[in-house]
C-alpha positions, 0 to 999 in steps of 0.5 A: 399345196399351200392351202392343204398345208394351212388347212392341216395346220387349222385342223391341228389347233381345232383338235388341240382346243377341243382336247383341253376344253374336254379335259377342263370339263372332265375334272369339273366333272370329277370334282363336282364344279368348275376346275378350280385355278388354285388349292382351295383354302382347306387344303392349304390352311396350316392347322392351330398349333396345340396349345402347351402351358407353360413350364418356365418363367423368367421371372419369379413374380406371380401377382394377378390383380384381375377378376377372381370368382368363386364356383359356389357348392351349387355350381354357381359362378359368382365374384370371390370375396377375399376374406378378412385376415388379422396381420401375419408375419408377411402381411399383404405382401405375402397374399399378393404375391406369394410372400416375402423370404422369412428372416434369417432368425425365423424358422422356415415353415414352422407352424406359430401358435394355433388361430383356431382349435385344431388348426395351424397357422403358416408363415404366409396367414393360411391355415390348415387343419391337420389334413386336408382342407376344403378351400374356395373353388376359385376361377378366373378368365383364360386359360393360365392359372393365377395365384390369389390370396395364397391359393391357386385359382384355376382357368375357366378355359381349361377341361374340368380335370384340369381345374380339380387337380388345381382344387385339390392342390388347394387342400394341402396349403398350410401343411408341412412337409413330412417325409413319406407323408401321403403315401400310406394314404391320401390323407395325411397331416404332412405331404412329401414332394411326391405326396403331394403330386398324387394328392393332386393328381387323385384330386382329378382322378387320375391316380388311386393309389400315390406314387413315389418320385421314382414311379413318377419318372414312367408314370402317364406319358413321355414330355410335357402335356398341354396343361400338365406337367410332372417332373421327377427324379429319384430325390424330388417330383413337382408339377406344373398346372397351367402355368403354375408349379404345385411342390414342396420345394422353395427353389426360385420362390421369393416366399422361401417357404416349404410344405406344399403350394402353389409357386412360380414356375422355375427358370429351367427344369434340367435333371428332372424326367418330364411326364404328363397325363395321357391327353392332359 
């Protein structure tokens, strides 16, 4: 009696062995190899958080003195050469660091006496025909936005349509601002705030015809986008490109300037509706 009793017992465990030795061979089977003891890494690896220029800034400071370099008319990339500039009501400070706040006396982005036939002369040194007007392609490392000699020098390592808009923009420096400025066409001797962002925008083909503030607030897609950002309420409508704010506005600029340019970005963005380029 007890000899049968062990002997079931051992016939048990043998089942038991064989029935998990079957089940491991069937899943390698199944899955092309051996049973794996843990999920592998592809199944549990989080994936890359989506990068999102930023649209604030605790501070308003916007000095680069990394490498700049210059896209020539061929498409080569070669070191950029600031050119010579004679002295300017803001000096250094001003191309360095987006200027100093114009005095108290002084008008705010009022053009002085023509430098060059056809051309203004802003607060800050830069100049402007009475439109828009060609600008150095300039470039820089990363995938931020920089500001350099009173231009807006576009990432490497962004998509090109990124780095247009950021040329474009360019265009309008020295310009004033004039309500209603681009809008019956893209070129125009002043910009208004939402005039400039479509001058922008155009510049990356991705507008044809320039919208009011209003239209921008359901123009493109709801939020912030990863390198584009439009803000805009009935009265006013800037942008932010990679880390830089293109608008009319002087509001948290140290330059105190108006017209278009390239700014700090601002502290908080509230009472705007934020859109952004699908897929930009």
């Amino acid at each position: 009696m007890r000899v049968r009793t062990l002997s079931v017992i051992l016939c048990s465990l043998l089942v038991t062995a064989a029935d998990a030795v079957g089940a491991s061979s069937a899943l390698a089977g199944g899955t092309g190899g051996a049973a794996a003891a843990e999920p592998t890494t592809a199944t549990t690896k989080a994936s890359a958080p989506l990068h999102l220029a930023p649209i604030t800034a605790k501070t308003s400071n916007i000095t680069y003195k990394g490498p700049v370099y210059e896209k020539t008319t061929t498409g080569e990339i070669v070191p950029y050469v600031a050119p010579t500039k004679a002295s300017t009501t803001t000096g250094t400070a001003a191309s360095s660091t987006g200027g100093i706040p114009a005095a108290p006396d002084e008008p705010v982005a009022t053009p002085l006496a023509p430098s060059i036939p056809g051309e203004l002369t802003t607060g800050d040194g830069m100049t402007s025909a009475t439109g828009p007007a060609s600008r150095p392609e300039l470039l820089v490392p990363g995938t931020t936005a920089r500001f350099v000699d009173g231009l807006a020098a576009a990432p490497e390592g962004v998509p090109a349509v990124i780095q247009d808009i950021i040329w474009a923009g360019n265009e309008l420096i020295g310009l004033p601002y004039i309500y209603g400025g681009g809008h019956g066409s893209f070129i125009s001797p002043g910009y208004d705030c939402s005039g400039t962002v479509s001058f922008a925008l155009h510049g990356g083909a991705l507008l044809s015809v320039p919208e009011d503030s209003s239209e921008f607030e359901r123009w493109g897609s709801h939020g912030a986008g990863r390198w584009v950002a439009i803000f805009s309420n009935p009265g006013h409508a800037y942008m932010t490109v990679a880390g830089l704010r293109l608008d009319t506005s002087p509001a948290e600029d140290p330059a105190n300037l108006e017209g278009p340019r390239w700014r700090p970005l601002r502290q908080t963005n509230a009472g705007f509706v934020v859109r952004h380029p699908l897929g930009l």
